[in-house]
C-alpha positions as MATLAB code, in Angstrom:
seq = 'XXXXXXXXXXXXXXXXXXXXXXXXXXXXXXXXXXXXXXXXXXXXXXXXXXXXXXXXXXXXXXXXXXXXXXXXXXXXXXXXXXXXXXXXXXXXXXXXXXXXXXXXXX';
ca = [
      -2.279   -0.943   11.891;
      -3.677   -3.756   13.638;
      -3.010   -7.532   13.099;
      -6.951   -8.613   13.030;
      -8.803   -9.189   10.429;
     -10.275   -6.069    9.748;
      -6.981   -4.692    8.563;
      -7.153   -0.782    7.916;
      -4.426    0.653    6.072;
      -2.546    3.740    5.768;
      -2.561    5.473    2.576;
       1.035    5.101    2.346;
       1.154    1.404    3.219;
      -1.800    0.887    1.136;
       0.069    2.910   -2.015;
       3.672    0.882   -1.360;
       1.670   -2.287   -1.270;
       0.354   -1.737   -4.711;
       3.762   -0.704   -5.691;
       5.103   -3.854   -4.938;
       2.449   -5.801   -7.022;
       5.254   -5.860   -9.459;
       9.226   -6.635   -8.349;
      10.116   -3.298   -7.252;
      13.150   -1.313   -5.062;
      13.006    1.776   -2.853;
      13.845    4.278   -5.376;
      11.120    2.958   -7.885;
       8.141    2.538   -5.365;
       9.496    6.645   -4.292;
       8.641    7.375   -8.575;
       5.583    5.181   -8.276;
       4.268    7.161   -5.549;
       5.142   10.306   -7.200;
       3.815    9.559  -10.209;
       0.179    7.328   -9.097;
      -0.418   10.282   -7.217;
      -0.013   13.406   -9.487;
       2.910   14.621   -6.730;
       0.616   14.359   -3.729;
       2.214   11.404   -1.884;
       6.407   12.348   -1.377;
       7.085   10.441    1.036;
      10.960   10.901    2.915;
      13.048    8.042    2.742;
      12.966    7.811    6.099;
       8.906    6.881    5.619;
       9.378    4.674    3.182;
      11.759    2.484    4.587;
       9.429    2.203    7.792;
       6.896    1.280    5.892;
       8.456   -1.206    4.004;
      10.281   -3.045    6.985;
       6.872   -2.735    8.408;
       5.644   -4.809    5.623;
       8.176   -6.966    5.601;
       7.840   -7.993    9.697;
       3.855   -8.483    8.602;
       4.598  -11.039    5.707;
       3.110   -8.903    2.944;
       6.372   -8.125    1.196;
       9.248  -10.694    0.573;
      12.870  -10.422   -0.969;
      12.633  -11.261   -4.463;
      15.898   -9.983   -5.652;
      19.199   -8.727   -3.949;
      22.235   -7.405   -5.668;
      24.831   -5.266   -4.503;
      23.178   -1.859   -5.151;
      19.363   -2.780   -4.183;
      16.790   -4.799   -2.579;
      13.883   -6.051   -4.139;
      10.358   -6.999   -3.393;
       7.304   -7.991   -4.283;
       3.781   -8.779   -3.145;
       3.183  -11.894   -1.094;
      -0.117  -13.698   -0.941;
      -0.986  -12.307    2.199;
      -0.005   -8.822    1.312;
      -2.486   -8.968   -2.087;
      -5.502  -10.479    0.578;
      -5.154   -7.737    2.834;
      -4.904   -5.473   -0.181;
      -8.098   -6.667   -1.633;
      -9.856   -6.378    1.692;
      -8.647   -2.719    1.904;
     -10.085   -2.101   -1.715;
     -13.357   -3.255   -0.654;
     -13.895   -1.300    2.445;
     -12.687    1.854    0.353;
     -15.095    1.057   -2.146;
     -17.797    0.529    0.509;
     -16.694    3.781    2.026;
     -16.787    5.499   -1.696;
     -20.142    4.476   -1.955;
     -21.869    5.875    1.545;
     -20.324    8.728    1.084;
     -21.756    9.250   -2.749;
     -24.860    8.048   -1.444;
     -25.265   10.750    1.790;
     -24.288   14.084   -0.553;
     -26.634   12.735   -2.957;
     -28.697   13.620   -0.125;
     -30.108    9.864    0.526;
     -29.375    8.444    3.961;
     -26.421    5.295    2.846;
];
């Protein structure tokens, strides 16, 4: 992931960010991913917590809540306008791709 503007995400940061677009904790973004994705996306804890510091170091995640069992965190500004951006260029990317194997040229 790079720090320009033209942000590309991974599927799994793109799936924890969404995940966190409600005050959330490890364990719950792990059923969230589980479940949003019909099983597909199981990702190790190992993963998960990369990702997460990852998105913590960018300043699209914050602390919202500790206690002495769990973090948790939620969305920051930032984090939901990179998320938006990412939902656009998905969408564009939806469309070409629609548009070629309908046999036109995108």
């Amino acid at each position: 992931m790079r720090e320009c503007g033209n942000e590309t995400l991974t599927e799994i940061s793109y799936l924890v960010l969404l995940a966190f677009y409600r005050p959330n904790h490890g364990y719950g973004v792990m059923q969230f991913l589980e479940e949003c994705t019909h099983g597909r996306v199981r990702p190790g804890a190992g993963t998960l917590y990369g990702a997460v510091n990852t998105l913590i170091k960018k300043g699209w995640i914050a602390l919202y809540d500790r206690d002495e069992r769990r973090k948790t965190y939620l969305i920051t500004d930032k984090g939901k306008e990179i998320l938006e951006k990412e939902v656009g260029r998905l969408k564009q990317n939806l469309i070409l791709g629609q548009q070629i194997m309908k046999g036109g040229r995108g």
